[in-house]
PyMOL CGO cylinders between C-alpha atoms (Angstrom):
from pymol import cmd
from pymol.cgo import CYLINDER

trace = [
    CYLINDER, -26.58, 60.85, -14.50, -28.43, 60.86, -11.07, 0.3, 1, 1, 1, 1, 1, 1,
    CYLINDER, -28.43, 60.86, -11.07, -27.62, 61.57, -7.80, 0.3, 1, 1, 1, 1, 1, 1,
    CYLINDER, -27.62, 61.57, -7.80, -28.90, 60.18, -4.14, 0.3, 1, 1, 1, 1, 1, 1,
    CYLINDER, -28.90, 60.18, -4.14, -28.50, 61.99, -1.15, 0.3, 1, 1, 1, 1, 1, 1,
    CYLINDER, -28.50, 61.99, -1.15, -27.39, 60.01, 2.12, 0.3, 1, 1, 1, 1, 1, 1,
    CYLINDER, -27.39, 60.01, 2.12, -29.09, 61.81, 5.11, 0.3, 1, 1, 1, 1, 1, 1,
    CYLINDER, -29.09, 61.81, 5.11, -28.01, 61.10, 8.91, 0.3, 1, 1, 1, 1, 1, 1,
    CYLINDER, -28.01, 61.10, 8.91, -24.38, 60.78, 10.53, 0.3, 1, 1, 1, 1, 1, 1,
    CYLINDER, -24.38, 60.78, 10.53, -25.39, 57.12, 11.27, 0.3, 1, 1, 1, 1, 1, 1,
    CYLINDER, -25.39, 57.12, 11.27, -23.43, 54.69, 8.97, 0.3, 1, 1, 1, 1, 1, 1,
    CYLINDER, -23.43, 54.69, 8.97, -25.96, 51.91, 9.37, 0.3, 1, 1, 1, 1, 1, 1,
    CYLINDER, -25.96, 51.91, 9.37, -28.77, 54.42, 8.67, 0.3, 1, 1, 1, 1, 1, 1,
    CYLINDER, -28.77, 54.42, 8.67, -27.07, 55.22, 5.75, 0.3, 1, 1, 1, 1, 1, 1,
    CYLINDER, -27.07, 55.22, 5.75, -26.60, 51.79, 4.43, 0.3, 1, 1, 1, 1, 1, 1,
    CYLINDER, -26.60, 51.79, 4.43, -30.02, 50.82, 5.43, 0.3, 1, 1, 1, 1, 1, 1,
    CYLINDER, -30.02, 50.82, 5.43, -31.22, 54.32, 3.07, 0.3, 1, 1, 1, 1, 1, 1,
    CYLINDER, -31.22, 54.32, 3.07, -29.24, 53.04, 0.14, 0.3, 1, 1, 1, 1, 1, 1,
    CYLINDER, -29.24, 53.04, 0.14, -30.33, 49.59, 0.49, 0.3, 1, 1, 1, 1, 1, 1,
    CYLINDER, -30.33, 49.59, 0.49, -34.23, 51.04, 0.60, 0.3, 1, 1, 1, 1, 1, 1,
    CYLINDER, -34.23, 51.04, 0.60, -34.33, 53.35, -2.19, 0.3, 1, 1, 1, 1, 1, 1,
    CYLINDER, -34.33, 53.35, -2.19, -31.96, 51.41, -4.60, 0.3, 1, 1, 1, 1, 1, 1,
    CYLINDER, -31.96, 51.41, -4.60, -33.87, 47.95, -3.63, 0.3, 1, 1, 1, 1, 1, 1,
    CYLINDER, -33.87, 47.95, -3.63, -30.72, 46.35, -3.17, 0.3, 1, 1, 1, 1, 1, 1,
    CYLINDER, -30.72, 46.35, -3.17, -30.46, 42.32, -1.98, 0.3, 1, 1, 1, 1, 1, 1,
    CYLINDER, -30.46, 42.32, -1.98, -27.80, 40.71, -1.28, 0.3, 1, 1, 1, 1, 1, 1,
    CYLINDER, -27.80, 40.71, -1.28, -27.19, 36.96, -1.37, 0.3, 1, 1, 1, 1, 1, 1,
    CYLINDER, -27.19, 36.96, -1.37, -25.96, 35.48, 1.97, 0.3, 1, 1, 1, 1, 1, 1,
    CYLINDER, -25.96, 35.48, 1.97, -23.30, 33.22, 0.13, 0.3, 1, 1, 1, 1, 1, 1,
    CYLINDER, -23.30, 33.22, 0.13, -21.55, 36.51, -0.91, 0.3, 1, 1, 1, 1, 1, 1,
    CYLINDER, -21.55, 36.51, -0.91, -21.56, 38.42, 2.56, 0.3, 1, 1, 1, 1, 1, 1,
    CYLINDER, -21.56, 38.42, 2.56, -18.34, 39.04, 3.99, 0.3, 1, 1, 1, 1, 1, 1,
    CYLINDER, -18.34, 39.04, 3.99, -16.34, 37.48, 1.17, 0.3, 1, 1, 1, 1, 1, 1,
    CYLINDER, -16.34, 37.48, 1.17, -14.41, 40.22, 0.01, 0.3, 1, 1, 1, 1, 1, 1,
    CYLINDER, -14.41, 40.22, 0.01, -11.67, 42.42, 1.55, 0.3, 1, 1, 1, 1, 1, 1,
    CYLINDER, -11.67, 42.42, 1.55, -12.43, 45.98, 3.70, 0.3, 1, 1, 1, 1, 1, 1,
    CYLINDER, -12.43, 45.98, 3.70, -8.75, 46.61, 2.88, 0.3, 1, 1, 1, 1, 1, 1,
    CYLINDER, -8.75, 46.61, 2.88, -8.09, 46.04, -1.06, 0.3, 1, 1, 1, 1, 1, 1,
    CYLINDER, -8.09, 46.04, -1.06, -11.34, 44.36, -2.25, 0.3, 1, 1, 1, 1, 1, 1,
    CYLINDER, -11.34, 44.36, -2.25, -9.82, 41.34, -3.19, 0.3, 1, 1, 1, 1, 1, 1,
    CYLINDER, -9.82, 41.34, -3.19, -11.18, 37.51, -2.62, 0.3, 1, 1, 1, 1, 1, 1,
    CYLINDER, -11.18, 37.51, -2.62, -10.94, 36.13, 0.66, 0.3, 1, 1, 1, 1, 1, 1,
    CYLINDER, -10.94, 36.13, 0.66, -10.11, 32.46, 1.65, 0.3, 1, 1, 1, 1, 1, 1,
    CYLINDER, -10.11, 32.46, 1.65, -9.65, 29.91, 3.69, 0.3, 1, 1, 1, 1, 1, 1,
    CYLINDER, -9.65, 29.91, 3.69, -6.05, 30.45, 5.72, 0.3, 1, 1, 1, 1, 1, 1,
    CYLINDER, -6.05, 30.45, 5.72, -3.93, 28.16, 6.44, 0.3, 1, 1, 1, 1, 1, 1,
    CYLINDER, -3.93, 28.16, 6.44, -2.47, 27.37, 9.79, 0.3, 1, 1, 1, 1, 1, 1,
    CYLINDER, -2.47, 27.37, 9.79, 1.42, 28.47, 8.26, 0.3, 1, 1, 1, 1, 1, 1,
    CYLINDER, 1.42, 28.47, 8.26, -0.22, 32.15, 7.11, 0.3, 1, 1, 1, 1, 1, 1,
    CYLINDER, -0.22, 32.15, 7.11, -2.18, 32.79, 10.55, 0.3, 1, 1, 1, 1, 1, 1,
    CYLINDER, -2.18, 32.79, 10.55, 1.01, 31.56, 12.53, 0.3, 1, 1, 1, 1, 1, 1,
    CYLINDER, 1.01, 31.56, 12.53, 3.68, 33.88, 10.40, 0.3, 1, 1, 1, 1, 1, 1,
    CYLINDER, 3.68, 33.88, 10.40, 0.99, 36.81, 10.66, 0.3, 1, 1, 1, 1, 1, 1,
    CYLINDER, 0.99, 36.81, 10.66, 2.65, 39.38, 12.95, 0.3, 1, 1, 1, 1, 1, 1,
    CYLINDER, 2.65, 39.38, 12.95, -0.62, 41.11, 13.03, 0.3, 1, 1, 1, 1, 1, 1,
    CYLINDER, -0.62, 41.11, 13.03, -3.00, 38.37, 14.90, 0.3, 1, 1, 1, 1, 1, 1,
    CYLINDER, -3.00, 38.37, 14.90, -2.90, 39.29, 18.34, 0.3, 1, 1, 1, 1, 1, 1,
    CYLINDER, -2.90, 39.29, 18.34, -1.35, 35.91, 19.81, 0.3, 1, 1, 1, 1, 1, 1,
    CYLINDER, -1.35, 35.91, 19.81, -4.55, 35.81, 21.92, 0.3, 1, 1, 1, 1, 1, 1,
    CYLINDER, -4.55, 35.81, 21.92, -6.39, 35.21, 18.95, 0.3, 1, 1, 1, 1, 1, 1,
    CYLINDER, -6.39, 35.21, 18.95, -3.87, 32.61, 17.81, 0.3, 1, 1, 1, 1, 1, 1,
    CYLINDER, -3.87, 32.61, 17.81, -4.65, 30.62, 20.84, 0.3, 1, 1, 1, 1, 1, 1,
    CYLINDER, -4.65, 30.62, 20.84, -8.30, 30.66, 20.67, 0.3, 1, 1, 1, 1, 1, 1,
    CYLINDER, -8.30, 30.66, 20.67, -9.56, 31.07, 17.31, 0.3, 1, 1, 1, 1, 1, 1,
    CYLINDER, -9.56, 31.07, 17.31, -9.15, 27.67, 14.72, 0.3, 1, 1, 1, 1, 1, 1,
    CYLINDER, -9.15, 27.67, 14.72, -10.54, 29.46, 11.59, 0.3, 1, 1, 1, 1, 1, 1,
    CYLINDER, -10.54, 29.46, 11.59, -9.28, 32.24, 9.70, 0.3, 1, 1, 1, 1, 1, 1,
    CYLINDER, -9.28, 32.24, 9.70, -9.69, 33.55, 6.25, 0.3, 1, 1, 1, 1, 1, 1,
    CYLINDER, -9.69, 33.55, 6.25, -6.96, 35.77, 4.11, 0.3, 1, 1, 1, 1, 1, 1,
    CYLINDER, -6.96, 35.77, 4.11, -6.98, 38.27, 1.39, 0.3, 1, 1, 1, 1, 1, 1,
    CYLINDER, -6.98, 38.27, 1.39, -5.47, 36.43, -1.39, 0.3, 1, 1, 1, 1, 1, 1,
    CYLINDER, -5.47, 36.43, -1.39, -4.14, 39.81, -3.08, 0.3, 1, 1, 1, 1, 1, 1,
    CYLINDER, -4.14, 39.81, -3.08, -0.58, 39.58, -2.19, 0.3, 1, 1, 1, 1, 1, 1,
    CYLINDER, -0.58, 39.58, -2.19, -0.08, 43.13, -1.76, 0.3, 1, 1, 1, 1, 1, 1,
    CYLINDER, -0.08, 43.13, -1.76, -2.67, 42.68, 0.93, 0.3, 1, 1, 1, 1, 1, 1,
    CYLINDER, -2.67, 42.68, 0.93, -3.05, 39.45, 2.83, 0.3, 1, 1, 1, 1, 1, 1,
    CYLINDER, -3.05, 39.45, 2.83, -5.14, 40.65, 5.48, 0.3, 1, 1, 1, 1, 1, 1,
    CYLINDER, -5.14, 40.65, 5.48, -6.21, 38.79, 8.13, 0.3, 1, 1, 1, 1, 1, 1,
    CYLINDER, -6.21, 38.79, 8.13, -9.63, 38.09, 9.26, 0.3, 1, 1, 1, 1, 1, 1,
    CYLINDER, -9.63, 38.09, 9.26, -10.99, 35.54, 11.88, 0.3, 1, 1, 1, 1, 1, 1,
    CYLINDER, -10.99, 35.54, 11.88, -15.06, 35.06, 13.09, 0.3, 1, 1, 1, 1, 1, 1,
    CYLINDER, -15.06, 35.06, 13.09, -15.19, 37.05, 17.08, 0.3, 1, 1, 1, 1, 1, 1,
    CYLINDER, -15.19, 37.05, 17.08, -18.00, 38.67, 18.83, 0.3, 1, 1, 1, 1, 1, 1,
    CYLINDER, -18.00, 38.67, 18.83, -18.20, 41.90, 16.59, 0.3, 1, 1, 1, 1, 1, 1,
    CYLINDER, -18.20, 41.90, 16.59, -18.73, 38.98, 13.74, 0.3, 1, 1, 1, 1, 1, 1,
    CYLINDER, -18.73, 38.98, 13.74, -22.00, 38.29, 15.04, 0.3, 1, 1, 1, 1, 1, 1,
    CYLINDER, -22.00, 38.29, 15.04, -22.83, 41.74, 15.45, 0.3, 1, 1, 1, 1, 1, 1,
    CYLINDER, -22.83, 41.74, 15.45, -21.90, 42.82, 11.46, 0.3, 1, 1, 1, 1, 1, 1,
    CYLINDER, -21.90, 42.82, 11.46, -24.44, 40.11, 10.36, 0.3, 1, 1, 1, 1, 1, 1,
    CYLINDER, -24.44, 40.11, 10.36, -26.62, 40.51, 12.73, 0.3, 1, 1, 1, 1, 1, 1,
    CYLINDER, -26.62, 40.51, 12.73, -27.06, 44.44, 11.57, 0.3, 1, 1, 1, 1, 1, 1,
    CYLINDER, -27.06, 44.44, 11.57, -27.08, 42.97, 7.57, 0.3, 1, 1, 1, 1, 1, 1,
    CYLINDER, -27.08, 42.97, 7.57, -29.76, 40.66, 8.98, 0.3, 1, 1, 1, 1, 1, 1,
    CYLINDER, -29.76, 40.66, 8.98, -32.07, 43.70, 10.45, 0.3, 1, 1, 1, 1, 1, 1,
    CYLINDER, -32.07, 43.70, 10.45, -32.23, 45.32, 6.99, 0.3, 1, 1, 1, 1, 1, 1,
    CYLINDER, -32.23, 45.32, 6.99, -34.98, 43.13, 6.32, 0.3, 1, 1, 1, 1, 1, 1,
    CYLINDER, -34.98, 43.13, 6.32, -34.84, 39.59, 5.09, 0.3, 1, 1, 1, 1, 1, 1,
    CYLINDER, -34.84, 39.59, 5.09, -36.37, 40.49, 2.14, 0.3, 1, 1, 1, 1, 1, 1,
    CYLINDER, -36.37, 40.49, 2.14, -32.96, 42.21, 1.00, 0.3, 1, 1, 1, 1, 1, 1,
    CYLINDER, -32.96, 42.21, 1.00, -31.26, 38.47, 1.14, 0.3, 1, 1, 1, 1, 1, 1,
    CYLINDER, -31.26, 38.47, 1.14, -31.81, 35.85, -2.26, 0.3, 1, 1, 1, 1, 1, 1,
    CYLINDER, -31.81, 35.85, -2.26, -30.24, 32.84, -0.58, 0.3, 1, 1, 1, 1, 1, 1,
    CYLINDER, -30.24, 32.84, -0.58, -29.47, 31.63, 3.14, 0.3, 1, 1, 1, 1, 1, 1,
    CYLINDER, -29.47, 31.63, 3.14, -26.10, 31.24, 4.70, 0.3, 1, 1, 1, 1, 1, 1,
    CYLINDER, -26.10, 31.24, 4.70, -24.42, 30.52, 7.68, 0.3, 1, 1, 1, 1, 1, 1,
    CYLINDER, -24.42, 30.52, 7.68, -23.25, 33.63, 9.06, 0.3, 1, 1, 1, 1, 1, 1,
    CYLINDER, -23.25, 33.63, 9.06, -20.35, 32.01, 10.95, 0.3, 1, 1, 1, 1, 1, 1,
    CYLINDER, -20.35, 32.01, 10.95, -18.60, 30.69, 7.67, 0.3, 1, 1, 1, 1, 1, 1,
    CYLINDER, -18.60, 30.69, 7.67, -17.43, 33.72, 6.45, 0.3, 1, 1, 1, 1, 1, 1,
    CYLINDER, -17.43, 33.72, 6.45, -15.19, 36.43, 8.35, 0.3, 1, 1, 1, 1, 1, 1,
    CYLINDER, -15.19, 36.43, 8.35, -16.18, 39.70, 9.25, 0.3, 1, 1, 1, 1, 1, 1,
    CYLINDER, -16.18, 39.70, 9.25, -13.87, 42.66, 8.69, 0.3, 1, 1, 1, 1, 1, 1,
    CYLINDER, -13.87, 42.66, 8.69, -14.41, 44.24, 12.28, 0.3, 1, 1, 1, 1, 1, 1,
    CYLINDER, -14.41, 44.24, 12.28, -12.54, 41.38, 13.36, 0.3, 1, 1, 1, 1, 1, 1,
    CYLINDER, -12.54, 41.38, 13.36, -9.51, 41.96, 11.34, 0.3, 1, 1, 1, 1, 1, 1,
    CYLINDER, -9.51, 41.96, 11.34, -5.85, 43.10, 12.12, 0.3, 1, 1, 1, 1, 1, 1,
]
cmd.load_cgo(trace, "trace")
């Protein structure tokens, strides 16, 4: 086997390093589609899962209509699109659009920096 070293304290350096020297892509349908927690599929929630959620900030509740849940039971995290949203694909985005195979809209998928 091989080894790569990660330089820099920076995590988005560090991504943007292994993306580089591995030649990674990714394809914008698949962004944002898995869980930070568990690494199972997320979906769609529905309104009975975000309401009985103890963990969504009523706030949220209140303002936000779409949410998406870990469907690993075990799990069931909660996810939602907010203003950090827009700023975790916007730094996927700035590793070069040559990293991405197909286009998506970055608002249909949650983010896991807006999470609870």
């Amino acid at each position: 086997g091989g080894s790569f070293y990660v330089g820099g304290n920076l995590p988005k350096e560090q991504l943007a390093q292994v993306v580089e020297f591995f030649g990674l892509t990714f394809a914008k349908h698949n962004l944002l589609t898995r869980c930070s927690r568990c690494n199972g599929s997320i979906e769609r929630a529905t309104e009975e899962q975000v309401a009985s959620d103890p963990s969504v900030p009523a706030g949220v509740k209140a303002s936000v209509s779409i949410f998406w849940a870990c469907q690993t039971p075990a799990c069931a995290k909660m996810y939602w699109v907010g203003h950090k949203s827009a700023s975790a694909v916007k730094f996927l985005h700035e590793l070069g659009e040559g990293n991405f195979t197909t286009f998506g809209n970055s608002t249909a998928s949650p983010s896991d920096t807006e999470s609870a």
